[in-house]
ROTORVO-139867 format. One record per atom (N, C-alpha, C): z, x, y. Coordinates in steps of 0.001 Angstrom, whole numbers, padded with zeros to 6 digits, always signed. Atoms other than C-alpha are relative to their C-alpha. Layout:
<pts>
ZXY ...
</pts>
This chain:
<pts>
+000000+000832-001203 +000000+000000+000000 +000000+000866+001251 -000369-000941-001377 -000294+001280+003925 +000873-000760+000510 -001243+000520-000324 +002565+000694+005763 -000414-001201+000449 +000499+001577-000058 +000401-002178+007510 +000452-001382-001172 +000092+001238+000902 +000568-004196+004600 +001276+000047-000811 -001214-000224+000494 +003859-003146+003390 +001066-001215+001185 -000609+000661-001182 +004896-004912+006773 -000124-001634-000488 +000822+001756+000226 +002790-007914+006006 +000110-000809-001221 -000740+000634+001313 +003824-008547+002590 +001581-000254+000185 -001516+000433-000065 +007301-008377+003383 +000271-001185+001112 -000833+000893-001142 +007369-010934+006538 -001335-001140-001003 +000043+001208+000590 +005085-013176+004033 +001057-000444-001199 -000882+000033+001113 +008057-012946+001785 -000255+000240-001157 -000166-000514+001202 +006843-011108-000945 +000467+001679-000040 -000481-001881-000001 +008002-007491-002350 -000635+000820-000078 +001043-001028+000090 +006126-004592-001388 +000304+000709-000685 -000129-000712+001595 +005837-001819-003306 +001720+001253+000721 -001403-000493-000688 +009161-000552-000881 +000557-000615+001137 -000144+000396-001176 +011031-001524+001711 -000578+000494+001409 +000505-001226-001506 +009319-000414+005436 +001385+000082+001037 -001008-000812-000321 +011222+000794+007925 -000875-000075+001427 +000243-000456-001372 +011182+000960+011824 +000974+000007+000915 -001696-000715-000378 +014099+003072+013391 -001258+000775+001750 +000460-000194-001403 +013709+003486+017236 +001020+000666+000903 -000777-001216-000925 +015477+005724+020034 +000294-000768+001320 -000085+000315-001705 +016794+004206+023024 -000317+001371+000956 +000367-001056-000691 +016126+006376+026039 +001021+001516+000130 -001198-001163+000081 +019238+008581+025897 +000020+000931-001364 -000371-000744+000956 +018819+009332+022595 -001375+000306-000090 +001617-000450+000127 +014578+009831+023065 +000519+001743+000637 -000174-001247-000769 +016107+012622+025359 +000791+001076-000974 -000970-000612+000739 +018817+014125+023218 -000902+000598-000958 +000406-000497+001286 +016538+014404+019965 -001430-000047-000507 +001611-000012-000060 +012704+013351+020491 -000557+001453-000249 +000393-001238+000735 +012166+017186+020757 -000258+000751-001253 +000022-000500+001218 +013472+017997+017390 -000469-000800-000699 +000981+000208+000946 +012176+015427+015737 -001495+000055+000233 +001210-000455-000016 +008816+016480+016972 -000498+001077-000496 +000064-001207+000660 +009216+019547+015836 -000001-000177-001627 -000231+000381+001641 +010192+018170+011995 -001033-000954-000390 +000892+000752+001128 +007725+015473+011514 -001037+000059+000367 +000988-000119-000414 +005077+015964+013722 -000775+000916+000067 +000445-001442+000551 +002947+018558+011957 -001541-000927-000236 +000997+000491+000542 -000663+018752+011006 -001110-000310+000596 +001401+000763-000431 -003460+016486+011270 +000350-000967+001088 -000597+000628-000647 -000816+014312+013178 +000280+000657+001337 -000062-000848-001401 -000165+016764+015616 -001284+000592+000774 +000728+000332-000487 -003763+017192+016227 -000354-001058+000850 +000421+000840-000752 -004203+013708+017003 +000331+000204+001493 -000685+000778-001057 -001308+013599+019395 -000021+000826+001062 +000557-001188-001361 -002368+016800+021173 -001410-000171+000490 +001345+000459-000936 -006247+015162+021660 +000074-001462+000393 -000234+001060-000711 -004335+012003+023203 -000684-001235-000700 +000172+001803+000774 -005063+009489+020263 +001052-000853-000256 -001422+000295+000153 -001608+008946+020028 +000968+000154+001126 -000429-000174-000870 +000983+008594+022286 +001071+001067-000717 -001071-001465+000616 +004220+011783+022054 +001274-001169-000723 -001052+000979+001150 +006611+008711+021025 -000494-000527-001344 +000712+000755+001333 +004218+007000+018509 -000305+001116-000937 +000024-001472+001036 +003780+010415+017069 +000989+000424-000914 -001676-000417+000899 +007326+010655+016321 +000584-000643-000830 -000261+001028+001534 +007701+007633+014689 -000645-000365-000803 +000705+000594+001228 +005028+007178+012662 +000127+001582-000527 +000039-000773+001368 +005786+010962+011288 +001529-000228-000663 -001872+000276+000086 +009576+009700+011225 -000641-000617-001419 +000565+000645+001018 +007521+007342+008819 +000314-001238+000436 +000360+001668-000896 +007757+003789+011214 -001187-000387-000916 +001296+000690+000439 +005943+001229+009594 -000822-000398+000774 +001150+000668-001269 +005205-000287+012952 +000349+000551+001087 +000124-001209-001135 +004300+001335+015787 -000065-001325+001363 +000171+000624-001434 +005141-000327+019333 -000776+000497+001250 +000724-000054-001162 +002861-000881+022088 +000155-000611+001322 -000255+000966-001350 +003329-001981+025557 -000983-000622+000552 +000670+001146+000309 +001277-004438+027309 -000278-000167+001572 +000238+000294-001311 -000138-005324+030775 +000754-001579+000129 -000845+000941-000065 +002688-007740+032044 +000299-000635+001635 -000073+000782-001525 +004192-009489+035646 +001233+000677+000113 -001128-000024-000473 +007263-008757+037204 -000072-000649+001730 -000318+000610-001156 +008908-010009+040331 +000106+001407+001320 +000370-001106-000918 +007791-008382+043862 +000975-000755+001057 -001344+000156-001296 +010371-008130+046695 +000519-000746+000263 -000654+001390+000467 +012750-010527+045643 +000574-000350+001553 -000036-000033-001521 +013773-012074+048930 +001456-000069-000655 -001946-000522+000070 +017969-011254+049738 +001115-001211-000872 -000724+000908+000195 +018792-014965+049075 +000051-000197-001736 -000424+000139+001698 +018164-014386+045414 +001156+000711-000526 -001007-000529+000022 +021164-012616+045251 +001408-000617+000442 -001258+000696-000297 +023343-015206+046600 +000618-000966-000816 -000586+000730+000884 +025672-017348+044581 -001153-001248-000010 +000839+001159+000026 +023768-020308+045592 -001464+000006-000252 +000713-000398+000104 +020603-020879+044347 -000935-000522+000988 +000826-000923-001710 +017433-019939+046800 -000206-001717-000217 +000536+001301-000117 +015903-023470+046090 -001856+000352+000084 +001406-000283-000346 +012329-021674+046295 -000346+001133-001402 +000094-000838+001048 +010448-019581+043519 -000301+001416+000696 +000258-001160-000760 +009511-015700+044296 -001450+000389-000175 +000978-000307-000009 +006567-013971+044628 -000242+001196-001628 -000607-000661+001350 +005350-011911+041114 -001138+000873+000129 +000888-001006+000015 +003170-008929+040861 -000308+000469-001680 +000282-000873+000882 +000998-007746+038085 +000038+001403-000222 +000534-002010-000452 +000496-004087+036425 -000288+000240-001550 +000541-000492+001682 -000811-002481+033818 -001726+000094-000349 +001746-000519+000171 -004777-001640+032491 -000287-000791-000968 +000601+000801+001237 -006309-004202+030034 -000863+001034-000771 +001082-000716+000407 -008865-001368+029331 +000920+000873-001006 -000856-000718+000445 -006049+001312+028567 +000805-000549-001061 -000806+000286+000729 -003913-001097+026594 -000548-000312-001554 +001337+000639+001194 -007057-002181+024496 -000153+001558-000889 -000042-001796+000397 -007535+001873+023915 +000804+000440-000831 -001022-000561+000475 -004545+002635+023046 +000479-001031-001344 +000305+000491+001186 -004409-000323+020174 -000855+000261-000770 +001422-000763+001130 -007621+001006+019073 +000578+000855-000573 -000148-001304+000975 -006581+004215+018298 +001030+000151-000887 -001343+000051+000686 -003194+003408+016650 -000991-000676-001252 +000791+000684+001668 -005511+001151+013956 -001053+001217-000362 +000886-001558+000889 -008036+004208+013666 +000505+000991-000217 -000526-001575+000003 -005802+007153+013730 +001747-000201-001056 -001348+000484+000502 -002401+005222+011953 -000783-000642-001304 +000246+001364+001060 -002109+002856+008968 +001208-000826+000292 -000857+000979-000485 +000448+001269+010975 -000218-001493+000474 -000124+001161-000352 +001615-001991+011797 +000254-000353+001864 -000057-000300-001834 +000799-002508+015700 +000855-001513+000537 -000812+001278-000940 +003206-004827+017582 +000437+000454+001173 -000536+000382-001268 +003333-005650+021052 +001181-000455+000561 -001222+000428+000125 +006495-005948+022402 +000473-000267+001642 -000312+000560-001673 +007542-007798+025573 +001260+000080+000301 -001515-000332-000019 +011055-006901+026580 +000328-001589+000902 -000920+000296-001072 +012875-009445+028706 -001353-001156+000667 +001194+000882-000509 +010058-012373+028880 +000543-001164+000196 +000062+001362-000389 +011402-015731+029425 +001600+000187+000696 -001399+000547-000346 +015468-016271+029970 +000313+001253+000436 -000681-001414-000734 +016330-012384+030375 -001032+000345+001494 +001066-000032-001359 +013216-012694+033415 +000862-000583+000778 -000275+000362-000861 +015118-015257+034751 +000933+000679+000870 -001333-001003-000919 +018247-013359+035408 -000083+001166+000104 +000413-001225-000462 +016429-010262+036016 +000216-000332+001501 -000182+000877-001586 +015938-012560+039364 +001244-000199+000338 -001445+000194-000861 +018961-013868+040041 +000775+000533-000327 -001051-000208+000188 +021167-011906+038196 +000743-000765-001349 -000569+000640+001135 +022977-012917+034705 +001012-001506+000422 -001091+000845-000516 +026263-014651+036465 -000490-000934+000658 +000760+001101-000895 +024161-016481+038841 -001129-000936-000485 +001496+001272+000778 +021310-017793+036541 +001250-000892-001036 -000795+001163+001100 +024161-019417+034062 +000429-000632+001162 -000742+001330-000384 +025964-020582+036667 -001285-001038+000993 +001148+001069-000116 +022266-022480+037755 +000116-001050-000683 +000102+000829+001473 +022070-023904+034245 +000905-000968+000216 -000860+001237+000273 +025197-025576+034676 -000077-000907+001668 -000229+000372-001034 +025466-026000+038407 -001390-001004+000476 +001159+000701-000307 +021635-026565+039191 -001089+000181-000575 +000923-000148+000949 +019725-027212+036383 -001304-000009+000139 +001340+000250-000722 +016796-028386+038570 -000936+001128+000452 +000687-001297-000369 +016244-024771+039964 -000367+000386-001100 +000253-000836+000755 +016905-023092+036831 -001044-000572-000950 +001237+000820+000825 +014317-025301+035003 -001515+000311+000489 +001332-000258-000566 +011720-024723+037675 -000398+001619-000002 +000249-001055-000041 +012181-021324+037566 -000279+000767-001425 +000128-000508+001504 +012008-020861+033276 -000879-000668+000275 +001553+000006+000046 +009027-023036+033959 -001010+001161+000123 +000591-001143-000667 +007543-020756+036326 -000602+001242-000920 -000334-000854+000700 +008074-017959+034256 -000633-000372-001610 +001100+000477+000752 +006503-019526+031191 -001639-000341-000135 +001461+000375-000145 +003123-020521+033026 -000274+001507-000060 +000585-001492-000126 +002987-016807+034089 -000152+000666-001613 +000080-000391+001338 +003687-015563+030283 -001424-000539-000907 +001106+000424+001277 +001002-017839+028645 -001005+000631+000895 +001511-000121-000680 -001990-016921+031380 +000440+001467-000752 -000048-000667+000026 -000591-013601+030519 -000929+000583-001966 -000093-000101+001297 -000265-013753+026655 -001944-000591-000158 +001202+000669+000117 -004011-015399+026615 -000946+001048+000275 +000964-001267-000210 -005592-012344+027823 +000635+000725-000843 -000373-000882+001167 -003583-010328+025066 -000477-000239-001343 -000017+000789+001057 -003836-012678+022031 -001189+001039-001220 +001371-000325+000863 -007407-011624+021220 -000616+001062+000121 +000637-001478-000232 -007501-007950+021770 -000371+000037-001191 +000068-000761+000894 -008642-006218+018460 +001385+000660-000395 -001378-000667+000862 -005935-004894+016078 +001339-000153+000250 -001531+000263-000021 -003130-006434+017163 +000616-000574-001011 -000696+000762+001015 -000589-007218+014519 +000844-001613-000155 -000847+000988-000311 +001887-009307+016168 +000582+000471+001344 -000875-000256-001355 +003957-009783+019310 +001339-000151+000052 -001725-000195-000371 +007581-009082+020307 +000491-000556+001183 -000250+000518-001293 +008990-011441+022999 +001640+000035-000304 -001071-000711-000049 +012113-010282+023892 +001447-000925+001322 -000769+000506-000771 +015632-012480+025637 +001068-000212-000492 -001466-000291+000685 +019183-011812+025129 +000774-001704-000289 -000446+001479-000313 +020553-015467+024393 +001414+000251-000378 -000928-000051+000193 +023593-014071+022914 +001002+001662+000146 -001263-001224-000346 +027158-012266+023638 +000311+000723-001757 -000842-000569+001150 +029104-010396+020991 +000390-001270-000970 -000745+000663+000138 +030816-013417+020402 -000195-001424-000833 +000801+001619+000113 +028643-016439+020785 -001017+000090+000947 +001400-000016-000971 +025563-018042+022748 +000728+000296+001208 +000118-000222-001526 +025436-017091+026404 +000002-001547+000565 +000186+001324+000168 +024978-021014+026651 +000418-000623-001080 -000012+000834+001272 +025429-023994+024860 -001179-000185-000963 +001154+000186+001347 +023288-024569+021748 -000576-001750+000892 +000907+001459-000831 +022381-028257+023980 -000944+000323+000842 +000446-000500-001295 +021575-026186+027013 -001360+000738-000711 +000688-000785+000627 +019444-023717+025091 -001243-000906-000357 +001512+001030+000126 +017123-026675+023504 -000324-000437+000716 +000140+000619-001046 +017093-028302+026432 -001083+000738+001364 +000224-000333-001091 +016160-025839+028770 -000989+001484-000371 +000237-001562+000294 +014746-022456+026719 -000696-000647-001254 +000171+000037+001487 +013649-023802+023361 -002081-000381+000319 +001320+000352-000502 +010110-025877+024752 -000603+001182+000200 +000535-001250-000625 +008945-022744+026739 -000221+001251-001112 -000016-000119+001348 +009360-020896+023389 -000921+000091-000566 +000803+000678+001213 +007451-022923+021397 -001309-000078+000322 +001105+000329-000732 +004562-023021+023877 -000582+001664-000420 +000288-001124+000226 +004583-018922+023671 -000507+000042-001480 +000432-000501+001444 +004513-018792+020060 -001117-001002-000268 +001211+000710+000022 +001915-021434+019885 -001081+000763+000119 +001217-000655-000331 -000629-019233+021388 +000015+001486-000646 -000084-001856+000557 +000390-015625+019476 -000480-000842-001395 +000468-000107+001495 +000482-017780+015800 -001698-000935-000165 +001366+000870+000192 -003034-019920+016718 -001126+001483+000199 +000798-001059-000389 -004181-016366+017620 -000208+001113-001663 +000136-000590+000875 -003812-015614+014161 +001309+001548-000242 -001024-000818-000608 -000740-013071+015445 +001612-000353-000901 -001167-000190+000737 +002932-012589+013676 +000754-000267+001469 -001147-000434-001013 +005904-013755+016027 +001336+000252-000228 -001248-001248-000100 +008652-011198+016678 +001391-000806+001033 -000821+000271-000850 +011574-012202+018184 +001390+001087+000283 -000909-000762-000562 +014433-010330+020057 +000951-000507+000617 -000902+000303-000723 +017849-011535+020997 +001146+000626-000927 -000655-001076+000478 +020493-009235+020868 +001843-001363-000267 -001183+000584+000205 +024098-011095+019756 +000428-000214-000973 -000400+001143+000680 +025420-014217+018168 -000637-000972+000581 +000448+001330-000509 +023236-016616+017736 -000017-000927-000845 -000128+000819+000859 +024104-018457+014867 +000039-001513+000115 -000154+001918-000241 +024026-022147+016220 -001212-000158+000455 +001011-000021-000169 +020613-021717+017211 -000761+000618-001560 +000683-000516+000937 +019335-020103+014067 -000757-001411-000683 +000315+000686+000449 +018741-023258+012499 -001685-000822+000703 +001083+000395-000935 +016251-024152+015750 -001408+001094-000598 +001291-001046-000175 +014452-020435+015318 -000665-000597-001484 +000486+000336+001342 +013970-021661+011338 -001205-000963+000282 +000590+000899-000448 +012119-024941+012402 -000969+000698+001179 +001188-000281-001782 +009958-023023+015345 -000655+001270-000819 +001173-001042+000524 +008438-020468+012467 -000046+000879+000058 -000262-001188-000540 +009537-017423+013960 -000315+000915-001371 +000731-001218+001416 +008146-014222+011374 +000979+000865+000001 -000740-001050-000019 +010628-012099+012267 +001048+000019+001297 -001335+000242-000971 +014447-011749+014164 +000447+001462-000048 -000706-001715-000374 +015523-008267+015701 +001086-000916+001224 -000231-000904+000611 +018112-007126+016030 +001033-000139-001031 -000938+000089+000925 +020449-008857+013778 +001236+000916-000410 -000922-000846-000058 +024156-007229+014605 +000944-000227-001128 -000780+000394+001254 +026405-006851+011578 +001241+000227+000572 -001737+000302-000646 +029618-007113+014417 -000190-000940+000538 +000189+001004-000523 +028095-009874+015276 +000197-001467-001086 +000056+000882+000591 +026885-011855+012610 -000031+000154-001672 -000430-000170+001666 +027463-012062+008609 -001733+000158-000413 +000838-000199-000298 +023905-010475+008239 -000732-000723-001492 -000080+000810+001336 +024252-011745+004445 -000484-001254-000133 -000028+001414-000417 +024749-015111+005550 -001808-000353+000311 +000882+000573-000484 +021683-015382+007613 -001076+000242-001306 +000754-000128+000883 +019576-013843+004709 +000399-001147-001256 +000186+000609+000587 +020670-016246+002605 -000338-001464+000125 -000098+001054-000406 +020854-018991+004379 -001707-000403+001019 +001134-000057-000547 +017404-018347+006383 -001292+001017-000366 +000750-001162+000476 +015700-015532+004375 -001009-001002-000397 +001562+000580+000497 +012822-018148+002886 -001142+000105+000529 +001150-000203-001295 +011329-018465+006390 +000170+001549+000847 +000151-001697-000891 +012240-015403+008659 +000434+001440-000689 -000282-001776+000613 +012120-011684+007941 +000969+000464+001212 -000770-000637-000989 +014490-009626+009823 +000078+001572-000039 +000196-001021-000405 +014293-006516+011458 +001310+000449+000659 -001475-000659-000695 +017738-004542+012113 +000864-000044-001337 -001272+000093+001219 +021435-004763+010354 +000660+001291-000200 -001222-001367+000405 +022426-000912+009889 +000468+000068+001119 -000889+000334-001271 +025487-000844+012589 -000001+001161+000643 +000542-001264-001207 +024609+001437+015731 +001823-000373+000796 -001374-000007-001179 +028632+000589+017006 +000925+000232-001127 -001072-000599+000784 +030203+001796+013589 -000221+000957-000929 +001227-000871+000712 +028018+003372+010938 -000531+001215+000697 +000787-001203-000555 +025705+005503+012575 +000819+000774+001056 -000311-000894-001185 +027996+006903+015555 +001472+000356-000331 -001176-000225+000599 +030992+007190+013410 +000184+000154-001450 -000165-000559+000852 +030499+007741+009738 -000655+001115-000033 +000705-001289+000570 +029050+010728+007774 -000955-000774-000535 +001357+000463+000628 +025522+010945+006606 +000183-000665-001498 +000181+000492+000964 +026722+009973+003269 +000290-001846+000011 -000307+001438-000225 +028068+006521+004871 -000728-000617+000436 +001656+000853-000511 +024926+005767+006632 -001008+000042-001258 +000833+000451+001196 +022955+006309+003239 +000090-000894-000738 -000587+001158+001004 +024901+004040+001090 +000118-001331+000865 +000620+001471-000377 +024679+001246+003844 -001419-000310+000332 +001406+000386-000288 +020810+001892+004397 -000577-000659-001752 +000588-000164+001145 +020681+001710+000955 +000421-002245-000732 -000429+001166+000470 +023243-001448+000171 -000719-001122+000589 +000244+001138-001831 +021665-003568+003716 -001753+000219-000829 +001676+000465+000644 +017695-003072+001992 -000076-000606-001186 -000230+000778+000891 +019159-004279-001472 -000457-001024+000375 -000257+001257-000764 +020134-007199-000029 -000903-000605+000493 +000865+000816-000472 +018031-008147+002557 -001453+000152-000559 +001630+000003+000408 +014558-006946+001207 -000068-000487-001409 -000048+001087+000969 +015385-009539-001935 -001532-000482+000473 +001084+000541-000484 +011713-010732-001792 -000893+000068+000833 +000780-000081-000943 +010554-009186+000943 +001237-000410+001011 -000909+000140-000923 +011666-010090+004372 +000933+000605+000592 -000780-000935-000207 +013208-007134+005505 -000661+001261+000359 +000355-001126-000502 +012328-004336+007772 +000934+000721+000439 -000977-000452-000225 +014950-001697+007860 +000009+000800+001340 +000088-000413-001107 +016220-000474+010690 +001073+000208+000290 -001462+000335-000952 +019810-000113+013280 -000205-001252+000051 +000070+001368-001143 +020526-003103+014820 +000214+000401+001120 +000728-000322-002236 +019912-001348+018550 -000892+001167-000490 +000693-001133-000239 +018013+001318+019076 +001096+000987+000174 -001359-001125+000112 +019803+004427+018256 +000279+001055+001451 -000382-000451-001000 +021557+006162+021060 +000609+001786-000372 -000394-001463-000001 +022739+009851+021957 +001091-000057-000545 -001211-000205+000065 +026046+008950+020546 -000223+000193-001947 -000114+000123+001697 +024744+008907+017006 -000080+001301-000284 +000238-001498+000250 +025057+012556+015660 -001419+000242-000318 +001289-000539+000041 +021722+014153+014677 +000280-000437-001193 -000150-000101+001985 +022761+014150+010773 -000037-001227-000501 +000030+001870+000181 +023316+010263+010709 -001531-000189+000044 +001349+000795-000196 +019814+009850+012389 -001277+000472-001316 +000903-000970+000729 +018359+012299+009887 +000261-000732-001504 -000378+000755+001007 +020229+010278+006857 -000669-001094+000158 +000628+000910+000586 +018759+007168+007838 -001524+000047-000114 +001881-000540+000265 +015159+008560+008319 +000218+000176-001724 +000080-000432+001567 +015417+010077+004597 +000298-001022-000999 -000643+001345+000837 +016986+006591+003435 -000719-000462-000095 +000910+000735-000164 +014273+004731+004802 -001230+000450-000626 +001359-000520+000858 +011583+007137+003279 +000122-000016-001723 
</pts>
């Protein structure tokens, strides 16, 4: 199998011929250790590519790390010179102005060459697209207390923010070689939702359903990203089709549970613990949970191993190097 299809068998729920694997670096720890592992895996015919710019110096590192899927970024919107009053408790009562960026040509390029130069699995990945947009704008504290206070704004403004995403997503859909897409919004604390599970359908769930509409009619895999507890919603993501749930925290949620209880329909991406495991045992304690956590969840498929965050500078080198070797 190539890792492509190692990907793709496992989020149709059958068993590949291994579990895949896609272990990622937050920026602190790209800094700390990107070097050396460039130096260890990025040899070769691979290091050709990535020195005649078919590859990018990160995608180099993880697909010799051995990443099944290789992330791409994406010509997207953000918000241009937010005016002062978005910053005030109260909300503005007006929407903001939003600026594009990014190269359709370049982004198209750079998917090309990951399907001609990889046998990876290419996914697009949108950080912070619908609910984490909003309170990019106003601010976390100030967009909940919308929701409850003035639902009217915060409605017009997750509209908003939805029309812009689909015109967006519509010019992506139908590039060449895209695998799938990653839309990315924190809905949950440590604890529990950030909201109520009412509020959430009510006000976040529609807008959603409209996105993934146009990635799975596009023939496209959808990725999802919310970092917490979101267990009172899970039952919604089941019913809305979702292909796949990052980052699935095991201080969060009984990671067991959800695989058993939702493993038929969604695959999940995450589960080895980046706040106990990796930045506090020995390499032999991160092997035996990369090892126990792919048992488990890759029952049938449905399971792409990984942290549940992106690993940080706090993880020793020897941990990160245990779960690379676990995962291979």
């Amino acid at each position: 199998m190539t890792r492509c299809e190692r990907v793709k068998t496992a989020l149709a729920h059958r068993t590949p011929d291994r579990v895949p694997s896609c272990i990622h670096l937050a920026g602190d720890g790209q800094q700390a250790y990107f070097p050396k592992l460039y130096e260890r895996y990025v040899t070769g015919e691979l290091r050709e590519k990535r020195e005649a710019g078919l590859i990018s110096y990160s995608n180099a590192i993880y697909y010799g790390m051995g990443n099944h899927v290789l992330p791409v970024g994406c010509p997207w919107w953000g918000w241009k010179d937010l005016p002062p009053e978005y910053g005030y408790e109260e909300a503005p009562g007006f929407l903001p102005k939003t600026a594009g960026y990014g190269s359709y040509e370049r982004f198209a390029e750079e998917v090309r060459n990951l399907k001609e130069h990889t046998d990876a699995y290419v996914l697009v990945t949108i950080w912070g697209s619908h609910f984490e947009k909003a309170n990019f704008a106003r601010g976390i504290e100030n967009f909940l207390a919308d929701m409850a206070g003035d639902p009217e704004f915060a409605q017009s403004l997750l509209d908003f923010i939805i029309h812009k995403n689909l015109v967006m997503l519509e010019n992506i859909v139908n590039i060449a070689g895209i695998d799938g897409i990653l839309l990315g919004s924190d809905w949950g604390s440590q604890r529990d939702l950030l909201m109520s599970p009412e509020t959430w359908r009510r006000m976040i769930r529609s807008g959603e359903e409209k996105e993934y509409k146009i990635i799975r009619d596009a023939g496209l895999d959808v990725w999802i990203h919310s970092c917490g507890d979101i267990r009172k919603i899970m039952p919604d993501l089941y019913e809305m089709g979702i292909d796949a749930l990052n980052p699935v925290q095991p201080e969060c949620m009984d990671i067991y549970e959800l695989k058993d209880r939702y493993g038929e329909k969604i695959s999940f991406w995450g589960g080895i613990s980046t706040q106990r495991t990796l930045p506090y045992g020995t390499p032999e304690d991160v092997r035996r949970e990369a090892r126990e956590i792919a048992a488990y969840m890759g029952r049938d498929g449905g399971y792409i191993l990984a942290p549940s965050q992106e690993i940080q500078a706090d993880v020793p080198y020897e941990n990160l190097l245990a779960l690379i070797e676990s995962a291979e």
